[in-house]
C-alpha positions as CSV (number, residue, x, y, z in Angstrom):
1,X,224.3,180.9,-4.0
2,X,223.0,177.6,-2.1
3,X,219.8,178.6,-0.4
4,X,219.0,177.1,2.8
5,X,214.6,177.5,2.6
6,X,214.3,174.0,2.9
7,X,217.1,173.4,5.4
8,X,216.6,172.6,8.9
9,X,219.1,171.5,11.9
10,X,218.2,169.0,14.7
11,X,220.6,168.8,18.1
12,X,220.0,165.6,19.0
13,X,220.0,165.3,22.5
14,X,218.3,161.1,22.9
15,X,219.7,158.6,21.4
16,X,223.1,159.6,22.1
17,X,226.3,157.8,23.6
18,X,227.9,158.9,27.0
19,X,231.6,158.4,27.7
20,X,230.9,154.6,28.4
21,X,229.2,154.0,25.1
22,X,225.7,154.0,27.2
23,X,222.5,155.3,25.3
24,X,221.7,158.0,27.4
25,X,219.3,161.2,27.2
26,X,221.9,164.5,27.4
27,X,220.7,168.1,29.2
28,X,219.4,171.1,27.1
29,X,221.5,174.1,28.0
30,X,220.6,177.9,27.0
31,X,223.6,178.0,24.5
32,X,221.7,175.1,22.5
33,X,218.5,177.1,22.3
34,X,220.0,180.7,21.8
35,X,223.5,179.9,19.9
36,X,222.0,177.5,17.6
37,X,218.6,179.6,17.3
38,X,220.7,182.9,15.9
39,X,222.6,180.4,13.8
40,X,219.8,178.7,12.1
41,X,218.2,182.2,11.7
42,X,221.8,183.6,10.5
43,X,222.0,181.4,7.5
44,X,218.1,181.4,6.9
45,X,217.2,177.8,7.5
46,X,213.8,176.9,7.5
47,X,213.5,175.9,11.4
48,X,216.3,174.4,14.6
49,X,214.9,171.8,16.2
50,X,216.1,170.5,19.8
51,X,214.8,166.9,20.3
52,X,214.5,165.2,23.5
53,X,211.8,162.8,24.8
54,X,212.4,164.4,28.5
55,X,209.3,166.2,29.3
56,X,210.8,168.8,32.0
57,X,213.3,169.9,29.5
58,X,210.7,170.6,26.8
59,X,209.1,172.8,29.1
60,X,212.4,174.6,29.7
61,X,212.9,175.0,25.7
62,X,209.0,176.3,25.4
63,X,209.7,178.5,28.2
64,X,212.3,180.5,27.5
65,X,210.9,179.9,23.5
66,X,208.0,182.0,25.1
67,X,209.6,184.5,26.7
68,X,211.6,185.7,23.6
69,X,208.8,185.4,21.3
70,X,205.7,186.6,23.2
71,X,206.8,187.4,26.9
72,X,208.9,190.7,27.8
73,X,211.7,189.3,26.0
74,X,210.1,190.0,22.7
75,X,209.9,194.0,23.1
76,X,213.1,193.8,25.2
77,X,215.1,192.6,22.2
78,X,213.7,191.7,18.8
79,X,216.7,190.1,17.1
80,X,216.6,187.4,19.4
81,X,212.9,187.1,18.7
82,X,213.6,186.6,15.4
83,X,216.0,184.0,15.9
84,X,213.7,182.0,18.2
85,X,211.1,181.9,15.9
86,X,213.2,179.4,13.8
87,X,213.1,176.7,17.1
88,X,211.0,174.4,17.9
89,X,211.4,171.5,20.2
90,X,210.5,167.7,19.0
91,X,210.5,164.4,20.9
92,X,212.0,162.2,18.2
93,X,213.7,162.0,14.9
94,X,211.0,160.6,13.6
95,X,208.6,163.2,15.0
96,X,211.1,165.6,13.8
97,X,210.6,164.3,10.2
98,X,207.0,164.1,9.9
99,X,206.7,167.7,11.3
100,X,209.2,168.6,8.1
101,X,206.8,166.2,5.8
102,X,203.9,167.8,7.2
103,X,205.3,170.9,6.6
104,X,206.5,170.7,2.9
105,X,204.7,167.9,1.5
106,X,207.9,165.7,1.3
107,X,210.0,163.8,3.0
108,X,213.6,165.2,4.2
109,X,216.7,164.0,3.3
110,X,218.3,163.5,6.7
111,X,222.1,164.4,6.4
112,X,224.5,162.4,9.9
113,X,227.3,164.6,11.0
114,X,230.2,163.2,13.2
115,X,233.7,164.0,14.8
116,X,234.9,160.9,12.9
117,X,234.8,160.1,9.5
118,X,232.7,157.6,7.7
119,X,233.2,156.0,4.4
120,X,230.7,157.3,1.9
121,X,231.2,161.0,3.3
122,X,229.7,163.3,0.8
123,X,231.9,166.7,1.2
124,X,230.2,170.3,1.8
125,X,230.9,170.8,-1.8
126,X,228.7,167.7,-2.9
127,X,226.1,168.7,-0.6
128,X,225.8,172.2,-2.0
129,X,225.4,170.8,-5.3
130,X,222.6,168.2,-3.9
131,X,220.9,171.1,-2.5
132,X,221.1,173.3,-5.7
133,X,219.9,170.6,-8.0
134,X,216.6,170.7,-6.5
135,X,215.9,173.7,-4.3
136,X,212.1,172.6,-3.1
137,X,214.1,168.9,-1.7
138,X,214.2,169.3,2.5
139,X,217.3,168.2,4.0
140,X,217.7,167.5,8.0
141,X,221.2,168.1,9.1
142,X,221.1,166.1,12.3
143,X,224.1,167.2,15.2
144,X,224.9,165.1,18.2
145,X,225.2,166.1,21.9
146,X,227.4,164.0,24.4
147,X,229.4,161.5,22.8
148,X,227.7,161.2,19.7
149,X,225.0,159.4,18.3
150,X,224.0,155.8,18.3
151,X,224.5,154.1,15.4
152,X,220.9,153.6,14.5
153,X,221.1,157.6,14.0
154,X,223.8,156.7,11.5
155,X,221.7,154.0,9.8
156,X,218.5,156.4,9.4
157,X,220.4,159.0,7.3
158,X,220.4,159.2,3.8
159,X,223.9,160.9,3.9
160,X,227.0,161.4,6.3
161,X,228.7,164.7,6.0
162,X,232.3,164.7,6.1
163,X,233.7,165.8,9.6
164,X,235.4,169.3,10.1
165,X,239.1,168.6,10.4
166,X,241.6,170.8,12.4
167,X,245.3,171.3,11.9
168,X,246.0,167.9,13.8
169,X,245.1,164.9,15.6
170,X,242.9,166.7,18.1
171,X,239.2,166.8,16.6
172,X,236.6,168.1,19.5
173,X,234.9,171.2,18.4
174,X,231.7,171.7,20.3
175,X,228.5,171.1,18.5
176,X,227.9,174.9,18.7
177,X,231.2,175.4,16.9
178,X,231.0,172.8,14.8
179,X,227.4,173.9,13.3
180,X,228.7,177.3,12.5
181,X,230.9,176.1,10.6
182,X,229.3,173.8,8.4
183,X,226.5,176.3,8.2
184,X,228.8,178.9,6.9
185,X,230.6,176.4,4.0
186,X,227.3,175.2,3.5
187,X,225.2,179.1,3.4
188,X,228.1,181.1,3.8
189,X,228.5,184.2,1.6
């Protein structure tokens, strides 16, 4: 079984497109720091990180982050302490990756997802087998808020991961939905 130790997600919420194709900084809502918390800590991946440069909503992710962990929250209910413990909040993808370098002596390999497909995909499959072939390698599965993220995103990841494809032409999942499911053909049992 593909163990996710060295794993770690990142919602990306700046640089990201709106609706118009503008590079814009999205909002950090409670379902991206609990949903995606008990996710990460579902599958066992080493940490969730929510990066935005926008100070006020850092101090909304490290307040409610204290709350669960140390505040009343932590004796009120200690699953969801546990799965907090996996967040922390970063102010850039680079910041992001040096925390991970820092962390485990090496670089991650930062892995692009996407509603639409990209040539060059690699498929869950091929990922699995990237990850198994050298379990102490970090990987960086980086997930987009709004409209997705700008290309540059895109042009700083070592892979794309093939999109999750429905039954027809209609492909919006929300990135909540979306992450448990790669998590789970990623981790899944």
């Amino acid at each position: 079984m593909t163990s996710a130790a060295n794993f770690s997600m990142a919602l990306i919420h700046f640089p990201v497109y709106d609706k118009h194709k503008d590079v814009v900084a999205t909002s950090v809502t409670n379902l991206d720091i609990h949903d995606m918390s008990r996710m990460a800590r579902t599958f066992g991946l080493a940490r969730y990180y929510i990066v935005t440069p926008v100070a006020e909503q850092i101090k909304l992710v490290e307040k409610v982050r204290e709350h669960w962990l140390s505040g009343w929250g932590s004796t009120y209910n200690p699953k969801r302490k546990m799965a907090l413990e996996t967040l922390q909040c970063e102010e850039s993808l680079e910041s992001t990756i040096a925390d991970i370098e820092s962390r485990t002596g090496r670089r991650p390999k930062v892995v692009v997802t996407g509603a639409s497909g990209r040539p060059n995909s690699v498929s869950f499959a091929e990922l699995k087998d990237l990850i198994d072939a050298d379990p102490e390698q970090p990987y960086l599965l980086l997930l987009g808020t709004g409209w997705g993220m700008i290309e540059q995103v895109f042009n700083k990841g070592d892979l794309v991961l093939e999109p999750i494809k429905g039954a027809g032409d209609y492909n919006h999942l929300s990135v909540r939905s979306a992450a448990s499911i790669m998590l789970d053909r990623l981790f899944g049992r």
